[in-house]
C-alpha positions as a LaTeX table, in Angstrom:
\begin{tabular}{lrrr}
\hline
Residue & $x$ (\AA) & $y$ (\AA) & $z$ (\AA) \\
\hline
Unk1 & 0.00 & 0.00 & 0.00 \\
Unk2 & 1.40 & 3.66 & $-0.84$ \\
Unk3 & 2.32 & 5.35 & 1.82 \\
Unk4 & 2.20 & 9.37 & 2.17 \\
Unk5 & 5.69 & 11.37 & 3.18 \\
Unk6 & 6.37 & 14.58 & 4.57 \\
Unk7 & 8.71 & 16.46 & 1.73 \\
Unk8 & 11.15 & 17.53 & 4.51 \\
Unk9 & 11.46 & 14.33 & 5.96 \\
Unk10 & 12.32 & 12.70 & 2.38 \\
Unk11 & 15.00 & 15.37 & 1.57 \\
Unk12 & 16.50 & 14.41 & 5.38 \\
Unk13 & 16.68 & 10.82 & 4.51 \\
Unk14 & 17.88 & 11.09 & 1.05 \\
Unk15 & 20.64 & 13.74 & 2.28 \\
Unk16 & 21.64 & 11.72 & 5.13 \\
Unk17 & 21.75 & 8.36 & 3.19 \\
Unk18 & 24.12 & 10.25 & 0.34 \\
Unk19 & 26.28 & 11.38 & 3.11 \\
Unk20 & 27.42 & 7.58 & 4.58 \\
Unk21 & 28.65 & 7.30 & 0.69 \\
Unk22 & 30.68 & 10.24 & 1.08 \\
Unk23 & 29.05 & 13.05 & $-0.82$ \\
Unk24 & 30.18 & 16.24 & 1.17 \\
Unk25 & 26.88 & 17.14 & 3.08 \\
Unk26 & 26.55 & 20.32 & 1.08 \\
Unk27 & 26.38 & 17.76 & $-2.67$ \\
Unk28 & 24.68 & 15.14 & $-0.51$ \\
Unk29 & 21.40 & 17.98 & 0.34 \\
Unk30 & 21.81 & 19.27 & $-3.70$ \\
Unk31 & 21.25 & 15.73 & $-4.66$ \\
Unk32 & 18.35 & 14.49 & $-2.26$ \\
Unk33 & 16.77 & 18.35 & $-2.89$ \\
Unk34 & 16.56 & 16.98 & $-6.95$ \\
Unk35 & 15.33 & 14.02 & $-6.30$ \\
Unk36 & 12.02 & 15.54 & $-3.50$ \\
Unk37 & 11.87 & 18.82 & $-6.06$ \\
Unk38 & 10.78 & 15.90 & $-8.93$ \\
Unk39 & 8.19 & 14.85 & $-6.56$ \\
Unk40 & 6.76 & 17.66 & $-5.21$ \\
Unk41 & 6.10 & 18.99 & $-9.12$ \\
Unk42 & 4.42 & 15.34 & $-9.62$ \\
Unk43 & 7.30 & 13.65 & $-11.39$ \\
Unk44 & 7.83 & 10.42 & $-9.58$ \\
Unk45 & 9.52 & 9.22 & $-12.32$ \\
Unk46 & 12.64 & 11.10 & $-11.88$ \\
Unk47 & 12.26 & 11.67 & $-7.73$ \\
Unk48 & 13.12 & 9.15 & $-4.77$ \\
Unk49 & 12.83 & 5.76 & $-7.05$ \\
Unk50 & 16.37 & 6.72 & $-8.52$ \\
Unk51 & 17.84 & 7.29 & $-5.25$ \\
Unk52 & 19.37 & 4.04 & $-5.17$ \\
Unk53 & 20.49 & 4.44 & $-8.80$ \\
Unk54 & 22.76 & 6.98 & $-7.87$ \\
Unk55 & 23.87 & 5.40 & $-4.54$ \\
Unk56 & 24.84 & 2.05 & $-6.52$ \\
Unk57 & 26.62 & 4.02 & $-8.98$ \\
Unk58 & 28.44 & 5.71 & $-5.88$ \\
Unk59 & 29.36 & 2.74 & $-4.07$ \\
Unk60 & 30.28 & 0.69 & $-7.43$ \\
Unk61 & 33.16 & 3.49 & $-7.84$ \\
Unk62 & 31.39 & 4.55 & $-11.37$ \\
Unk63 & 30.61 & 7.81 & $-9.69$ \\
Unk64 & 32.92 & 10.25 & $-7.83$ \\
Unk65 & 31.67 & 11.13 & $-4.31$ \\
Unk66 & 33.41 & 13.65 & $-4.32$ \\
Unk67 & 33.36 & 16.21 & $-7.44$ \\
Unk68 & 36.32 & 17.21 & $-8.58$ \\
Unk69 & 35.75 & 19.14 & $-12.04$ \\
Unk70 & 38.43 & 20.24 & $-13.85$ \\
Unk71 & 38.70 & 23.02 & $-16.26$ \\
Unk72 & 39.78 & 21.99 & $-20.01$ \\
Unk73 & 38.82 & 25.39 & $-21.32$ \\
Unk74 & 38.19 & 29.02 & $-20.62$ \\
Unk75 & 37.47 & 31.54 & $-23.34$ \\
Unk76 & 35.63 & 33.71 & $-21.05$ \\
Unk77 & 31.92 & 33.89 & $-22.50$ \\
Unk78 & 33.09 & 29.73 & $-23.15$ \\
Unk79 & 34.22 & 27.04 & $-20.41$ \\
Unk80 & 34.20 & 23.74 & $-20.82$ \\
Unk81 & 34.89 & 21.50 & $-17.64$ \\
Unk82 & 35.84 & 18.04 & $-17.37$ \\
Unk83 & 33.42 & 16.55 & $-14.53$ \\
Unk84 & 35.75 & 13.69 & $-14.01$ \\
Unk85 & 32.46 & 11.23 & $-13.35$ \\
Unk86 & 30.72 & 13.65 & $-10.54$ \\
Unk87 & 27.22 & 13.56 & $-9.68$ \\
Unk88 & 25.58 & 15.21 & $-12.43$ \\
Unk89 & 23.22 & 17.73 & $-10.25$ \\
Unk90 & 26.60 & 18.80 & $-8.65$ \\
Unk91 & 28.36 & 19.63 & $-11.78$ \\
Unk92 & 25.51 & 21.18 & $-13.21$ \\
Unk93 & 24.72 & 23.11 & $-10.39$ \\
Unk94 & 28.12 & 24.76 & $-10.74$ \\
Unk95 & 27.66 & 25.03 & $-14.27$ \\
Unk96 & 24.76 & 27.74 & $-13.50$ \\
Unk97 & 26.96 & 29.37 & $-11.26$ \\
Unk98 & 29.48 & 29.81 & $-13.77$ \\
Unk99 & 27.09 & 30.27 & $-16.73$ \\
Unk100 & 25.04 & 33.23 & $-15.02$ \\
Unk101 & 28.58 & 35.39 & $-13.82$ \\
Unk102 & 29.84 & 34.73 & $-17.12$ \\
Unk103 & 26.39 & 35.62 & $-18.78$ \\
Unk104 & 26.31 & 38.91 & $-16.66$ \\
Unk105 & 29.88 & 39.92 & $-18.02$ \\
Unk106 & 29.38 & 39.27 & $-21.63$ \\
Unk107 & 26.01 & 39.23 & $-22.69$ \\
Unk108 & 25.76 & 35.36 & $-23.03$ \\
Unk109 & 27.59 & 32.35 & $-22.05$ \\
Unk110 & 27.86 & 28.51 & $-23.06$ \\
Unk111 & 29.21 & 26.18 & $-20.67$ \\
Unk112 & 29.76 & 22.58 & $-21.57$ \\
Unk113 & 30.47 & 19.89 & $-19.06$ \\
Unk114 & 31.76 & 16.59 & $-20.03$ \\
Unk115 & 32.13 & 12.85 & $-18.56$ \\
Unk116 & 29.46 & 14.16 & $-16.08$ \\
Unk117 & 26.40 & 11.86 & $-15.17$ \\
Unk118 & 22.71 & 12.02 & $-14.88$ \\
Unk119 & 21.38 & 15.61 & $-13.37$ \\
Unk120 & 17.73 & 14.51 & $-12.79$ \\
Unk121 & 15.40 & 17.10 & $-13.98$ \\
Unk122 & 16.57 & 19.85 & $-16.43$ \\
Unk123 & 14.49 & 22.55 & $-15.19$ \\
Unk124 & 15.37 & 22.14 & $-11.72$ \\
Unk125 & 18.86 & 24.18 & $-12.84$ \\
Unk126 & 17.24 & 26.62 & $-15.33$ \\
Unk127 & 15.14 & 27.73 & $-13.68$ \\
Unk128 & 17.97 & 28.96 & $-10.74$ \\
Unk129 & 19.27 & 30.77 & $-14.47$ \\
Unk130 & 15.96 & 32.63 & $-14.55$ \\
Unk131 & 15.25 & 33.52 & $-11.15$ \\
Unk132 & 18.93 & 35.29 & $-11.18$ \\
Unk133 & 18.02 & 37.32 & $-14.89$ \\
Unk134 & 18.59 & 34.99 & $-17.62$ \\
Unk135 & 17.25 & 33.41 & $-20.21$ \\
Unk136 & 18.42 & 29.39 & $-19.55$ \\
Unk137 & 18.66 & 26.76 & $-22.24$ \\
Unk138 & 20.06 & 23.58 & $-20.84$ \\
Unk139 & 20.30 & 20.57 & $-23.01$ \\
Unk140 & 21.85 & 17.17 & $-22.00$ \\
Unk141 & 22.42 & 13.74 & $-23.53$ \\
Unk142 & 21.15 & 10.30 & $-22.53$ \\
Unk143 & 22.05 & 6.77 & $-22.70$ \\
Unk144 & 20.27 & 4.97 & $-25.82$ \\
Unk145 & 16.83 & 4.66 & $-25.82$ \\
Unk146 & 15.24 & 4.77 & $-29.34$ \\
Unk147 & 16.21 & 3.78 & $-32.30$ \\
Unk148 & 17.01 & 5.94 & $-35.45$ \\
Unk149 & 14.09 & 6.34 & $-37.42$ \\
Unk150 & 13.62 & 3.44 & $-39.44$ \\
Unk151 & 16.49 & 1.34 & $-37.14$ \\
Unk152 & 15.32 & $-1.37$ & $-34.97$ \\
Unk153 & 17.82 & $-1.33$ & $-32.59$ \\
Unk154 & 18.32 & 1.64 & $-29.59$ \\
Unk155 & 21.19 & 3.80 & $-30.60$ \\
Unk156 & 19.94 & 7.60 & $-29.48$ \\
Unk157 & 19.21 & 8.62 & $-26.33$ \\
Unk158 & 15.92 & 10.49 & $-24.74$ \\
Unk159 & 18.57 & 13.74 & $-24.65$ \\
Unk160 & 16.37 & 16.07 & $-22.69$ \\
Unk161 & 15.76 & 19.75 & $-23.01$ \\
Unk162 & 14.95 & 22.88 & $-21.04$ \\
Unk163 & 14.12 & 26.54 & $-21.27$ \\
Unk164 & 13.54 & 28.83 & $-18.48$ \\
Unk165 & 12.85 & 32.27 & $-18.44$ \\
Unk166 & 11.47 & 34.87 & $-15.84$ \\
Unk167 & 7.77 & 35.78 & $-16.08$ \\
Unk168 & 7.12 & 38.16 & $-13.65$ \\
Unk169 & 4.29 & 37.93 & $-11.55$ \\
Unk170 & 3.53 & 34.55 & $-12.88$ \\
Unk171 & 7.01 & 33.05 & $-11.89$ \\
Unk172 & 9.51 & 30.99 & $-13.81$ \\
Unk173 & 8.10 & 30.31 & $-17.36$ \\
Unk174 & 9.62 & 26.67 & $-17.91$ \\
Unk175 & 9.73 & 23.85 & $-20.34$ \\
Unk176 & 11.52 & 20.03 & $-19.72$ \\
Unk177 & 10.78 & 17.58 & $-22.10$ \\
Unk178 & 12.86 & 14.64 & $-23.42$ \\
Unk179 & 12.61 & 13.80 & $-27.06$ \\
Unk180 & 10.79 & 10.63 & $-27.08$ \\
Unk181 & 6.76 & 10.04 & $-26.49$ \\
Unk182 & 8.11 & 9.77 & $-22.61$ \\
Unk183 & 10.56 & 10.12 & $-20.57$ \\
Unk184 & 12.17 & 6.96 & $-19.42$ \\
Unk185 & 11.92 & 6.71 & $-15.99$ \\
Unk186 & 8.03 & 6.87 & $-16.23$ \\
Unk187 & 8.43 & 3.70 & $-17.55$ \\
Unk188 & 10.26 & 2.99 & $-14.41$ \\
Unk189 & 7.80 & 3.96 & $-12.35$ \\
Unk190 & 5.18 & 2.46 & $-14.21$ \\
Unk191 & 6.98 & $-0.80$ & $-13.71$ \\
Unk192 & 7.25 & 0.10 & $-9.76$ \\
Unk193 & 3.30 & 0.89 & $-9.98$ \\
Unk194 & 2.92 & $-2.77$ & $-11.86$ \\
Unk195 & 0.71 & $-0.64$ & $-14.15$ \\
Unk196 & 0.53 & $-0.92$ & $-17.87$ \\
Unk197 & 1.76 & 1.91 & $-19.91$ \\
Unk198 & $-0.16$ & 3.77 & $-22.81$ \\
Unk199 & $-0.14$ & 2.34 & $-26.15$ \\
Unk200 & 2.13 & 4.93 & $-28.66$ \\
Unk201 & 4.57 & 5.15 & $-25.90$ \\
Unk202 & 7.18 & 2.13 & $-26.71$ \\
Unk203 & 8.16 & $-0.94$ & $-28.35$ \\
Unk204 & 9.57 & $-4.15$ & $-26.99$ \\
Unk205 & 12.73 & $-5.57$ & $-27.96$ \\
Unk206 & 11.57 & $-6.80$ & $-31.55$ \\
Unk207 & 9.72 & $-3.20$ & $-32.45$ \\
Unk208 & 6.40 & $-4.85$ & $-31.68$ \\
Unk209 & 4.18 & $-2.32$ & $-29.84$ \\
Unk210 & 4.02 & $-2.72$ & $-26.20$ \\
Unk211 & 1.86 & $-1.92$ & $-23.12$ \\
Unk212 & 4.18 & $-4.07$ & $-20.37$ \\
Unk213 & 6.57 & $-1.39$ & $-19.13$ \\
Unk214 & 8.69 & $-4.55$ & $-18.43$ \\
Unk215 & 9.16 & $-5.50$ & $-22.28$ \\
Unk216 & 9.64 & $-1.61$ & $-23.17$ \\
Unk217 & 12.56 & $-1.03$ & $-20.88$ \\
Unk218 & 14.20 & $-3.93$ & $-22.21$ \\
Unk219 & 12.91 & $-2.58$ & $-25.77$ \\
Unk220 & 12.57 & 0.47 & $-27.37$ \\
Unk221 & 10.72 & 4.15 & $-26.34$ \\
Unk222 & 9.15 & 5.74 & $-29.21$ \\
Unk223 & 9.85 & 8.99 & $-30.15$ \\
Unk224 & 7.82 & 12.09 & $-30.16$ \\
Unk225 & 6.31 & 13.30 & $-33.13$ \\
Unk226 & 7.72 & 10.40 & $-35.13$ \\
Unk227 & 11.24 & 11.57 & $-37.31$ \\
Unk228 & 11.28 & 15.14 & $-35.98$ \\
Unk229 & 11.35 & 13.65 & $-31.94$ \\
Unk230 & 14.48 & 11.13 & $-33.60$ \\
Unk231 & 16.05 & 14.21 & $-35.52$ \\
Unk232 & 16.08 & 16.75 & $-32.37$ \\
Unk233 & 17.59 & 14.16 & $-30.23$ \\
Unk234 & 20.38 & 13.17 & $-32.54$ \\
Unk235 & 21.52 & 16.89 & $-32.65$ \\
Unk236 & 21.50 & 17.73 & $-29.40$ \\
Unk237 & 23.95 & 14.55 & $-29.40$ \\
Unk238 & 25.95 & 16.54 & $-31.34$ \\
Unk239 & 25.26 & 19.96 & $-29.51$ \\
Unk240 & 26.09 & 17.67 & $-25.67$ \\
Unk241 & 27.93 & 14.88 & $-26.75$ \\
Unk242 & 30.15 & 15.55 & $-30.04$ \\
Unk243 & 30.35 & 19.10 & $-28.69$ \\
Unk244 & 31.43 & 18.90 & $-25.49$ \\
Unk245 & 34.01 & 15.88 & $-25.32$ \\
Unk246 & 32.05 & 13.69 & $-24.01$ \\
Unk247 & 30.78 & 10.29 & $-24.65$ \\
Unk248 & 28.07 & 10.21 & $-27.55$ \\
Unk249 & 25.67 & 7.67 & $-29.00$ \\
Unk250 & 26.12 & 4.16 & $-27.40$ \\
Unk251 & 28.63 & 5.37 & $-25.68$ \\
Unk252 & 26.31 & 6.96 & $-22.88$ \\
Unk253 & 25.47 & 4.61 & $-19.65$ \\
Unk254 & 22.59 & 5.26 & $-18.10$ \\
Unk255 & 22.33 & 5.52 & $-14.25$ \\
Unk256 & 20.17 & 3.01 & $-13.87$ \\
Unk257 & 23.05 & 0.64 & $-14.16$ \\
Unk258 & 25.33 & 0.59 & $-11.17$ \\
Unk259 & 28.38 & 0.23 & $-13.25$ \\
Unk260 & 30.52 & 1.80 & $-16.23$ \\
Unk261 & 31.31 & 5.00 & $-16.89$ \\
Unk262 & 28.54 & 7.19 & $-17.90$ \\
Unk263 & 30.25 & 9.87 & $-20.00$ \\
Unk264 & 27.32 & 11.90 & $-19.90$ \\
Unk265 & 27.63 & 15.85 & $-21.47$ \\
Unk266 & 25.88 & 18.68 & $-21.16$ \\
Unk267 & 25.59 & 22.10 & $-22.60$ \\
Unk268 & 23.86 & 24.89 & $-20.98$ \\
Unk269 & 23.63 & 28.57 & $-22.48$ \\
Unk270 & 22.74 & 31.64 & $-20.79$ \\
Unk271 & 21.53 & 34.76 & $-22.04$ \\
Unk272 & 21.48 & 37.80 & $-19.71$ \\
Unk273 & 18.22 & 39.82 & $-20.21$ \\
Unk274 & 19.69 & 43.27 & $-19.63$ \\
Unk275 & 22.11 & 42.30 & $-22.81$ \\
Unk276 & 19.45 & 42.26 & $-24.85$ \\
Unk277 & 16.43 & 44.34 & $-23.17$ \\
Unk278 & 15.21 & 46.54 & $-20.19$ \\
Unk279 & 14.19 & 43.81 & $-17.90$ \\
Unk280 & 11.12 & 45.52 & $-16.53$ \\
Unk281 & 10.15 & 46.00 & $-20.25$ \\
Unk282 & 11.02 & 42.21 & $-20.27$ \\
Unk283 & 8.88 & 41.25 & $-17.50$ \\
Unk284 & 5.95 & 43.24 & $-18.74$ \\
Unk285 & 6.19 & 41.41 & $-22.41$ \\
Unk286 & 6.46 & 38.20 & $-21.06$ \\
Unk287 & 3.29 & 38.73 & $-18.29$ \\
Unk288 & 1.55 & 40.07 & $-21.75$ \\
Unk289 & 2.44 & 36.73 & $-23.26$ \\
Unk290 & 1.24 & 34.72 & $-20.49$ \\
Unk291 & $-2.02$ & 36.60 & $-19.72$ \\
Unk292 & $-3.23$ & 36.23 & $-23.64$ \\
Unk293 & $-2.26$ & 32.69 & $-23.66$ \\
Unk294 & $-4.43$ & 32.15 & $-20.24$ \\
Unk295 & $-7.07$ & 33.65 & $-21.82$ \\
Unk296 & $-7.47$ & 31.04 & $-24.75$ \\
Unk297 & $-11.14$ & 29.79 & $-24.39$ \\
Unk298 & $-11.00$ & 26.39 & $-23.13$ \\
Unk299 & $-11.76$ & 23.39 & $-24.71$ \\
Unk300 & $-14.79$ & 21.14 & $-23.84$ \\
Unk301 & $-13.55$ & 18.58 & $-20.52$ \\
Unk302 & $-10.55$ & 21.42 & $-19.86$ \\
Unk303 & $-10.91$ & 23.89 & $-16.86$ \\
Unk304 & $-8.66$ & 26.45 & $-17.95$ \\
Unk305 & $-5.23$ & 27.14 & $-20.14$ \\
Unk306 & $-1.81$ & 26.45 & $-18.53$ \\
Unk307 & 1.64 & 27.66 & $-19.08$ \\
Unk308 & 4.92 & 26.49 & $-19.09$ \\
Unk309 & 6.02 & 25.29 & $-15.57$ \\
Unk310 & 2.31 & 25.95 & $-14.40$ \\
Unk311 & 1.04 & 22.61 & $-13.72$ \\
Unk312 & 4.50 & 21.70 & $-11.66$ \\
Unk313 & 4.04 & 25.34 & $-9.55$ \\
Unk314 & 0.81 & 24.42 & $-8.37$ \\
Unk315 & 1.29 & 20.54 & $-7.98$ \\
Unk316 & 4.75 & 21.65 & $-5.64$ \\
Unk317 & 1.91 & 23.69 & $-3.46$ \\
Unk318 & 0.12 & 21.22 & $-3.05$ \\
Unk319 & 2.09 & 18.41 & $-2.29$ \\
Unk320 & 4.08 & 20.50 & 0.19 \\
Unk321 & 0.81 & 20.37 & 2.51 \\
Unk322 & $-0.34$ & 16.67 & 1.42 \\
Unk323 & 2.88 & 14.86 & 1.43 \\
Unk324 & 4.38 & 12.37 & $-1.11$ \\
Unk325 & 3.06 & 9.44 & $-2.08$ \\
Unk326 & 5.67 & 6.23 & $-2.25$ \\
Unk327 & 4.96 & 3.34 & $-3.95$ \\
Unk328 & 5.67 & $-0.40$ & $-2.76$ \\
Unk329 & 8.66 & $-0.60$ & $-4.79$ \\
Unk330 & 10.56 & 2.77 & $-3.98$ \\
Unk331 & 9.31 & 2.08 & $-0.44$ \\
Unk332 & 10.87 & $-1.28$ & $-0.14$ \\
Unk333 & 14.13 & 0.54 & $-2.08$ \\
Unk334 & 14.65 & 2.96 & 0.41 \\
Unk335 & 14.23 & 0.33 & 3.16 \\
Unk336 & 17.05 & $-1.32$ & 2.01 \\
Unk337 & 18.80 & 1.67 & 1.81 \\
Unk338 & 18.06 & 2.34 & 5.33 \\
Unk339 & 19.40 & $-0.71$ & 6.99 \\
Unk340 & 22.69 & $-0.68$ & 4.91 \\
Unk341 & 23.49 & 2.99 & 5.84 \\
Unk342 & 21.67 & 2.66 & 9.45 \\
Unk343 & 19.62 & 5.77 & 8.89 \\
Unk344 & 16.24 & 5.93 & 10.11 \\
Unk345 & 13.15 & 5.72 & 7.46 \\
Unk346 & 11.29 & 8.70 & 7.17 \\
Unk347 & 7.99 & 8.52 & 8.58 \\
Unk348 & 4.75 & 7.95 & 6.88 \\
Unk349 & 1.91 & 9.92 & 7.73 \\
Unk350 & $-0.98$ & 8.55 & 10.02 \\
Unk351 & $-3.37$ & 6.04 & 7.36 \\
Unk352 & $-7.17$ & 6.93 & 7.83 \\
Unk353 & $-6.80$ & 3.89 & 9.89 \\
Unk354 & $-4.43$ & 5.19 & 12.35 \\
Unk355 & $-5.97$ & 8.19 & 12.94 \\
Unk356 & $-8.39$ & 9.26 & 16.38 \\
Unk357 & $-11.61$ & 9.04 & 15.93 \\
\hline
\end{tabular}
C-alpha cells in the first residue's frame, strides 16, 4: 500500500543516506533536494525511485563522491569542464553558477560539461538561471533509448531539453521535455506501480508495440512526433555529446546501471536579459504573453489554459501540505537503503486507519 511522506522528511533521509557514501553534506542535500523537487512537481519518475540508482553508482566506484571538475577550457563567454564522473546535479549546479557570472559579463555564455552523469530534472537548474536574470537553455544527452528512425535497434538517447525564463508575476516560465513520447523513468515507475503503460509510448525488444513497461525497458521508447522527436535528439547529441568531449551515441550509460562510466555531457547557455532588453520591459512582455495565452477559451472537458512550468508550480503547493506518495517498490528501495546505511526511514503519515476518531 502507498504510503504518504512529509517532503522535509524525504529530503532528510535522502541527504543523510548520500552522506554515509561520502558526498560532502553540502552535494549530498543538492542531490536528495533533486530528487524531492521531482516529486513535489508530480514527477515520480525522476524523484526518490532513482535514489538508489545513484547510490549504486556511488558505491560501485562509477561515480565520484566527491566532485572534482576540472577546467579543459576558458574563453571567457566559453568554459568547458571536465566533470571527471561527478554527480551530475553537482556539476551542473556549478555550471549555472558559472554560466550566469559569465552571462552577466558578456552578454551570453555557453558552458559545456563533459564525462558528467545524470542531473535529474533539467528545469530544476534553469530555472535557478531565470530567477537570477537569464534566459536558460540547458540541453543534455542520454544513454540509448530509441532507435534511429527506421532502425530497430536503440542507438539515441531520450537527450532532454529545457528553457527557463522569468515571467514576472507569474514566476519561472519553464519547459523540460525529453525527445521521445516519454521520458524513461516513467516507464520505471510504471513498472514500480505494476501498471501498464499507454499504447504509442514504446516498443519491446523486436519493435512490436508494447503496453508491459517490463518488455519496453528492455525494448525500445518511441519517439515524439515520429522523425522530428528522432532528428532533435540526434543533434543535441551533437550539440552535448560531439560538442562537449564527451561520450556520444552508445557510448552513454545510463544511471540506472550501477556500473561503467557514464560519460554523460551537457551544454547549458545563458543569455542575460539586460544584454538584450530593459528587464522591466522584459517582464511586462512576457506577463503580456502569459495573460493572452491564459485567456485562450478552453476546450470542452478542460478547466482552464496552462503555461509552461504551471502545472509543476501548483502541484509543488500542493504536495508540500499533502505529502508524497511512495509506492511499494521505492518504499521497499529505500528500506534497504536504510538498513545498509543505518539511517532511520522517514515517517509515513498517520493512514485513515491510524488516525483518532
Amino acid at each position: 500500500m502507498p504510503l504518504t511522506v512529509g517532503a522535509a522528511d524525504l529530503l532528510g533521509f535522502a541527504a543523510a543516506t548520500t552522506e554515509v557514501h561520502g558526498v560532502p553534506p553540502e552535494d549530498a542535500r543538492l542531490l536528495a533536494d533533486t530528487l524531492v523537487t521531482a516529486e513535489l512537481w508530480g514527477h515520480p519518475s525522476h524523484g526518490m525511485l532513482r535514489l538508489p540508482w545513484y547510490l549504486d553508482r556511488i558505491e560501485s566506484g562509477a561515480t565520484a563522491s566527491v566532485a572534482a571538475p576540472q577546467v579543459v577550457s576558458d574563453n571567457g563567454a566559453v568554459l568547458v569542464v571536465d566533470g571527471r564522473d561527478g554527480l551530475g546535479q553537482v556539476l551542473t549546479d556549478r555550471a549555472v553558477t558559472h554560466g550566469v557570472e559569465r552571462a552577466r559579463r558578456h552578454g551570453i555564455s555557453a558552458v559545456a560539461v563533459r564525462d558528467s552523469g545524470h542531473f535529474g530534472t533539467a528545469a530544476y537548474f534553469t530555472r535557478k538561471a531565470a530567477e537570477q536574470g537569464c534566459v536558460a537553455i540547458l540541453i543534455t544527452n542520454a544513454s540509448p533509448a530509441m532507435a534511429p528512425w527506421g532502425g530497430r535497434e536503440k542507438r539515441v538517447g531520450t537527450n532532454p531539453w529545457s528553457i527557463a525564463a522569468p515571467g514576472g508575476r507569474y514566476g519561472t516560465v519553464v519547459m523540460d521535455i525529453a525527445n521521445t513520447a516519454v521520458a524513461r523513468g516513467k516507464i520505471y515507475h510504471a513498472k514500480e506501480r505494476g501498471q501498464p503503460i499507454p499504447e504509442g509510448w514504446a516498443a519491446d525488444a523486436d519493435g512490436v508495440p508494447t503496453t508491459d513497461p517490463r518488455r519496453a525497458i528492455e525494448g525500445l521508447i518511441l519517439p515524439m512526433a515520429g522523425h522530428k522527436g528522432y532528428a532533435i535528439s540526434f543533434m543535441f547529441d551533437v550539440l552535448a555529446g560531439v560538442l562537449t568531449g564527451s561520450a556520444f551515441g552508445g557510448a552513454v550509460v545510463g544511471p540506472y546501471q550501477p556500473a561503467g562510466k557514464s560519460g554523460v555531457g551537457h551544454l547549458l547557455i545563458c543569455v542575460d536579459i539586460r544584454a538584450m532588453a530593459d528587464p522591466a520591459e522584459f517582464e511586462q512582455r512576457m506577463e503580456a504573453l502569459v495573460e493572452g495565452t491564459k485567456a485562450t477559451p478552453a476546450a470542452p472537458g478542460v478547466s482552464e489554459v496552462l503555461v509552461p512550468g504551471e502545472p509543476e508550480t501548483r502541484t509543488a503547493e500542493r504536495l508540500r501540505v499533502e505529502g508524497i506518495t511512495v509506492v511499494d517498490d521505492t518504499w521497499h528501495s529505500l528500506t534497504r537503503i536504510a538498513a545498509a546505511t543505518g539511517t532511520p526511514l522517514p515517517r509515513p503519515f498517520p493512514s485513515v486507519e491510524e488516525l483518532p476518531s
